[in-house]
N, C-alpha and C positions, 0 to 999 in steps of 0.2 A: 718249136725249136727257137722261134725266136725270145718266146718268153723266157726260155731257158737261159739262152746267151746272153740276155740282160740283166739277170736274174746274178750272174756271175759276173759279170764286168763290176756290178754293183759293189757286191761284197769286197772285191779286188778294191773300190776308189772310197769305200765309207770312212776310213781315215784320213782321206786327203786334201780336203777342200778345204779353203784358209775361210775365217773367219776375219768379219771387218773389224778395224782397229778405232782407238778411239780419234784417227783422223775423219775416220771415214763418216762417222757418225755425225758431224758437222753437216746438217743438211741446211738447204737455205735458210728456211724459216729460223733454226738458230744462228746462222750468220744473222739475218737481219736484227737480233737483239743484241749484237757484238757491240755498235755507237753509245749504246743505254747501259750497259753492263759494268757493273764492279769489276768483273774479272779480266777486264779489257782498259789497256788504255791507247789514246790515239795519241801518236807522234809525227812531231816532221822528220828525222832524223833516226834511221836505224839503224845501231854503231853496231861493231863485233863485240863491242862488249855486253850492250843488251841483248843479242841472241844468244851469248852464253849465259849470262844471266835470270833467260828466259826459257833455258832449252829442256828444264823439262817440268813446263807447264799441264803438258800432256801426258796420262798414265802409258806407262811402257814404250813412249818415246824420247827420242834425245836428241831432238832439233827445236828449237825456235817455232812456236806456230804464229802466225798471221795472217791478218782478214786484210784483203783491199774492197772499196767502194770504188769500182772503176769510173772511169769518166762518161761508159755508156747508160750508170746507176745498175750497173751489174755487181751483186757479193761475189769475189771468189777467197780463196783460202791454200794456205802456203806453208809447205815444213824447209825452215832454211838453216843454213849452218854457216859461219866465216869458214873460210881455208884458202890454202895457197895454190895456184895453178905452178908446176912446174914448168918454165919453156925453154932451158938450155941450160948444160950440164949443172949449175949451181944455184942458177937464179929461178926466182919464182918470185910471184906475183899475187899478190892477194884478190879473192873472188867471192863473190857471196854463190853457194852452193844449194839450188832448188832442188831438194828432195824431191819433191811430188808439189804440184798445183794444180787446184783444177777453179773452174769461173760457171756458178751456175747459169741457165736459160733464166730471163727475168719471169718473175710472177710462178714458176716451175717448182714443185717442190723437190727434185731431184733430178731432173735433168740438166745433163752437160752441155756448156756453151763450148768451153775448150777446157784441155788438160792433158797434163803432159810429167814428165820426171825427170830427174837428171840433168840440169839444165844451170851452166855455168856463167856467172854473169860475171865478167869484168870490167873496170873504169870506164865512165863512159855510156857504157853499154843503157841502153834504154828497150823497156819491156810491158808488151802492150799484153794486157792478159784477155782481153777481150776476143784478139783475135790466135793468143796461144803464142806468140811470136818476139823474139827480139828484133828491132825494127831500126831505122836510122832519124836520125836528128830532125827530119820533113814529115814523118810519121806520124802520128799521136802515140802518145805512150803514156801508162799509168805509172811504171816505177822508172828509177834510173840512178844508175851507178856511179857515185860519186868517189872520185880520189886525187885528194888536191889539198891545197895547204892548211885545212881544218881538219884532214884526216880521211877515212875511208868508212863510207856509209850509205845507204838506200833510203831515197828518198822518193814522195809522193808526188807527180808530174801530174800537174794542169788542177781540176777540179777534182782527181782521184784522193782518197783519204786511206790513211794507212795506221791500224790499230795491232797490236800486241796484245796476245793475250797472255795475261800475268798468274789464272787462275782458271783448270778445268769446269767447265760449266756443268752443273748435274742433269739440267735438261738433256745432255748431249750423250747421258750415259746408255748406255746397253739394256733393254729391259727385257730379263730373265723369263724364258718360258716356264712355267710348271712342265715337269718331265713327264711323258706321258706311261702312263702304267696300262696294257693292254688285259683285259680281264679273259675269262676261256668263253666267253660271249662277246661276237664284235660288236662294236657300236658306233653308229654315225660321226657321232663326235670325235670319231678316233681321227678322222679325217682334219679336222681343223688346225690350226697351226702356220708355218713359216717352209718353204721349202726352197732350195739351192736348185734349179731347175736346168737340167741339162739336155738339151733338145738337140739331137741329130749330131752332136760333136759341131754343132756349129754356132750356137746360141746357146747363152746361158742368164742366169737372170734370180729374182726373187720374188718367189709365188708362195702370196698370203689367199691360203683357204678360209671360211666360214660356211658352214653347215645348219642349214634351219632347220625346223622340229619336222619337216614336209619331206624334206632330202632337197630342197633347194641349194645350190653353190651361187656363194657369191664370193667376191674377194679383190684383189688386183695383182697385177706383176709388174715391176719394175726391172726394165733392161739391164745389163749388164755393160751395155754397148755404149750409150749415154742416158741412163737414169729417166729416162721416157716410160710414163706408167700406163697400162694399159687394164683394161676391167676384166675381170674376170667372170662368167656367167657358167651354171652348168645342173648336174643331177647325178646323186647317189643311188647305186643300184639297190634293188631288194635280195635279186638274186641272182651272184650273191649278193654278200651286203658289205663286201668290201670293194665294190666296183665302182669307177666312175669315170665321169663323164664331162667334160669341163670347155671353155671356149676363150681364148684370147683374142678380144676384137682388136683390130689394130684398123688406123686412117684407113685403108683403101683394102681391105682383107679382113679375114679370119683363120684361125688357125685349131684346130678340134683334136683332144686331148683324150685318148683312152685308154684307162692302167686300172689296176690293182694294186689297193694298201697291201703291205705285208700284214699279216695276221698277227706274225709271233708276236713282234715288238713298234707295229708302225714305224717304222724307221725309214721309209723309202713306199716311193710310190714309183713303178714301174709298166711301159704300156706302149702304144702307136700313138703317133701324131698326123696328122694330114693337112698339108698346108700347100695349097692352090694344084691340086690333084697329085702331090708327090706323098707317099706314106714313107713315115721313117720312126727310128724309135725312141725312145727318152726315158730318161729316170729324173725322178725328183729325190732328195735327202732333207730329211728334216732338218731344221734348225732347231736344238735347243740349248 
């Protein structure tokens, strides 16, 4: 009964889950070639007219992106826009408008130090991305809002550097799975791939399988929560032979993973989880 009920929640959510954009794709290690890069340049001074200028650097976006080198020697990365804050019936106020930021863990390849969205800065205003905060004048802070008689702009505080990117990096692009074509004989391999990992309605995440010629698993998952990657270890059944078996270590636990590929089209792996004596259940959906 239960594999049934998942089996159907499934088909219900297989069109729903969003795909990462190409902010997202920005992962550390391509922040840190943003100083070296052609397609970057560093300023003191980011006016409203360089974010529109600049606003669509990025495919299928229409903000301004930006890398800071905070003053912890943290990369984080920023979709900004100028606009006006309205504060009484006529007047309004010019602001710089943080789409989305986030500031990765140093040395991490995708883990979150802080991040946050929607976040309105104006004059003044000073914003420490380290710790995800706008802060006060005693504070440290990486950016800070400038409006005064040179005009209205964002600028780099203390030892923090602030670059612009002028030109989408191809490192940073998306890379295309081969679609998987499932034969009238299963195969281990079928198993291999990207999957959107949804565990108990309470965790979600991204789980890279690999499959040896033995039915070893190996792979990793990266949290959904803050970009914390964790290994992945496990075994393919024989019988059947679309079964398995899989293990997410984490710091101070483990968490044990047991589903079934679909047959028709691998499209979804569906199954129990068992994590520090509580069983619950999960689907994973492929990524292609």
């Amino acid at each position: 009964m239960l594999r049934s009920n998942l089996t159907l929640g499934i088909l219900l959510l297989l069109p729903a889950f969003a795909r990462a954009d190409a902010f997202d794709n920005y992962i550390n290690a391509i922040l840190a070639k943003i100083p070296d890069s052609k397609s970057a340049e560093k300023i003191a001074k980011l006016t409203p007219e360089l974010m529109v200028q600049h606003s669509r650097a990025l495919p299928g976006i229409n903000a301004a992106f930006i890398v800071v080198k905070t003053n912890e020697n943290r990369y984080a990365r920023l979709l900004v826009q100028p606009a006006r804050q309205k504060i009484s019936g006529t007047d309004s106020v010019p602001i710089v408008f943080v789409e989305r930021y986030l500031t990765y863990r140093e040395g991490a390849e995708r883990t979150t130090h802080a991040s946050g969205q929607n976040v309105r800065l104006f004059g003044d205003f000073r914003f420490n991305l380290d710790i995800g905060q706008v802060v006060p004048a005693n504070v440290s802070a990486d950016l800070r809002i400038v409006d005064g008689k040179d005009g209205f702009y964002m600028e780099p505080v203390g030892k923090a550097e602030l670059y612009v990117v002028t030109k989408h990096l191809p490192e940073a692009n998306s890379i295309k799975a081969t679609k998987l074509v499932v034969g009238e004989k299963f195969e281990q391999r079928y198993f291999n791939g990207q999957y959107k990992l949804y565990d108990d309605g309470r965790r979600t995440g991204m789980l890279h399988l690999k499959v040896a010629d033995n039915g070893e698993v190996s792979g990793h998952y990266y949290s959904d929560k803050d970009g914390q990657k964790y290994e992945v270890s496990g075994k393919v059944g024989n019988t059947p032979p679309h079964q398995i078996s899989f293990i997410i270590t984490y710091p101070r636990t483990a968490q044990t993973f047991n589903g079934h590929l679909f047959t028709g089209d691998g499209r979804a792996i569906t199954g129990t989880s068992r994590l520090q004596g509580n069983e619950t259940g999960f689907y994973a959906l492929r990524v292609e």
